[in-house]
C-alpha positions as CSV (number, residue, x, y, z in Angstrom):
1,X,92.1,101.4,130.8
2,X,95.3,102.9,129.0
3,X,97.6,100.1,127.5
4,X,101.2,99.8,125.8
5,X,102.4,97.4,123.8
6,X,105.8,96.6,122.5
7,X,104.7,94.8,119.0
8,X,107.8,92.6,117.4
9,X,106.9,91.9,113.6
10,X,109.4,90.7,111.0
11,X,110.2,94.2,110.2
12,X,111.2,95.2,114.7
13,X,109.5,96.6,117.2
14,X,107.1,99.1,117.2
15,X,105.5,100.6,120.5
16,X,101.5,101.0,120.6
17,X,98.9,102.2,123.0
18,X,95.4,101.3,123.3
19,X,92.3,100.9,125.4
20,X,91.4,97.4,124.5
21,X,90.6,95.6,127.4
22,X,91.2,92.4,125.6
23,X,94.6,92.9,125.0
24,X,96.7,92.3,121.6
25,X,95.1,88.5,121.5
26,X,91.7,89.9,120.9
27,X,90.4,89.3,117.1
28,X,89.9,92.9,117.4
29,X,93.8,93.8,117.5
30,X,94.6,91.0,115.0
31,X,92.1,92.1,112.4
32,X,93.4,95.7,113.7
33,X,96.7,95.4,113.1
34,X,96.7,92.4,109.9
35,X,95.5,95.7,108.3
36,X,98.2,97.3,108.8
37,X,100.1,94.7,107.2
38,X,100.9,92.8,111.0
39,X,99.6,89.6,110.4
40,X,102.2,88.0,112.6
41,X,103.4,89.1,115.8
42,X,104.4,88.7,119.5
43,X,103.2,91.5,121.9
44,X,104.3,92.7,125.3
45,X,102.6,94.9,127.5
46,X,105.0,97.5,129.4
47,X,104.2,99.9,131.5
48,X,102.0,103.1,130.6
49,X,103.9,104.9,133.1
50,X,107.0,104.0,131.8
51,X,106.2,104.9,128.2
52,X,104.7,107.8,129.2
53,X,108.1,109.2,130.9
54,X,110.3,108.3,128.1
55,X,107.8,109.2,125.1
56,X,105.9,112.5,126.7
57,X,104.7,114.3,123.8
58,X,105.0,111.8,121.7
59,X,103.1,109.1,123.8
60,X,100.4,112.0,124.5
61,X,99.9,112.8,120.9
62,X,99.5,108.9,120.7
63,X,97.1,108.7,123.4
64,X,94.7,112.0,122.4
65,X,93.9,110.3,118.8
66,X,92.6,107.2,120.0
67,X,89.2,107.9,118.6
68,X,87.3,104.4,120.4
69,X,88.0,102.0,122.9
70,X,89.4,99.6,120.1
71,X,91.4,101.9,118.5
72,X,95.4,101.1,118.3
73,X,98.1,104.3,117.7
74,X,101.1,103.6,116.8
75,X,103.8,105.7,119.4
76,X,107.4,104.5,117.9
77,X,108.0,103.0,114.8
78,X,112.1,102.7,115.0
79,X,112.7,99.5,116.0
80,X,115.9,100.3,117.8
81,X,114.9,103.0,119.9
82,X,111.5,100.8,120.9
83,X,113.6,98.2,121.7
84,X,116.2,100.3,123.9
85,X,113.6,102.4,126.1
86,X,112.8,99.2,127.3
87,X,114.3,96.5,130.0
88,X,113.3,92.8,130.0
89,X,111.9,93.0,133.1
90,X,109.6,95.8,132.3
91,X,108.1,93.5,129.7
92,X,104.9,91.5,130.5
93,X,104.0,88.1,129.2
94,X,104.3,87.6,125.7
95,X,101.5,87.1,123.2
96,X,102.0,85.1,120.1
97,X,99.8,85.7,117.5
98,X,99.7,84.5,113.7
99,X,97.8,82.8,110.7
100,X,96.2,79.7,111.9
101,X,97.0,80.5,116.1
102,X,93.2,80.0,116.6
């Protein structure tokens, strides 16, 4: 199952997409994304559908390299523009995940 995040970090937002059933919680996304230099994070899911439409391309390029069912792509890296194509109540729950969460 196709899934977007919207990943806040001390440097913004960045939009991702994934297949991980387990979500951005999973040790799998935190090892995932800690090397990438995200060791602390909050993540919300928002809607594929939604990304899709505002991303096209972009979001499809995203989805087409996603070389296994763990893998994370990275769709939007510009904060602002991450943070504008999306209202607060598109945003699901949010996930807080850092050093010592366990």
């Amino acid at each position: 199952m196709l899934r977007a995040y919207m990943v806040f970090s001390g440097t913004g937002p960045i939009l991702v997409v994934t297949r991980l059933s387990t979500g951005m919680q999973s040790r799998h996304a935190q090892e995932h994304l800690a090397g990438k230099g995200l060791e602390k994070y909050i993540a919300f899911e928002v809607p594929v559908a939604r990304a899709k439409e505002r991303y096209g391309p972009r979001f499809q390029t995203a989805v087409d390299r996603l070389n296994a069912p763990e893998d994370i792509r990275v769709v939007d890296l510009d904060g602002h523009h991450v943070f504008s194509n999306f209202q607060f109540n598109e945003m699901g729950e949010p996930v807080f995940v850092g050093p010592g969460d366990d």
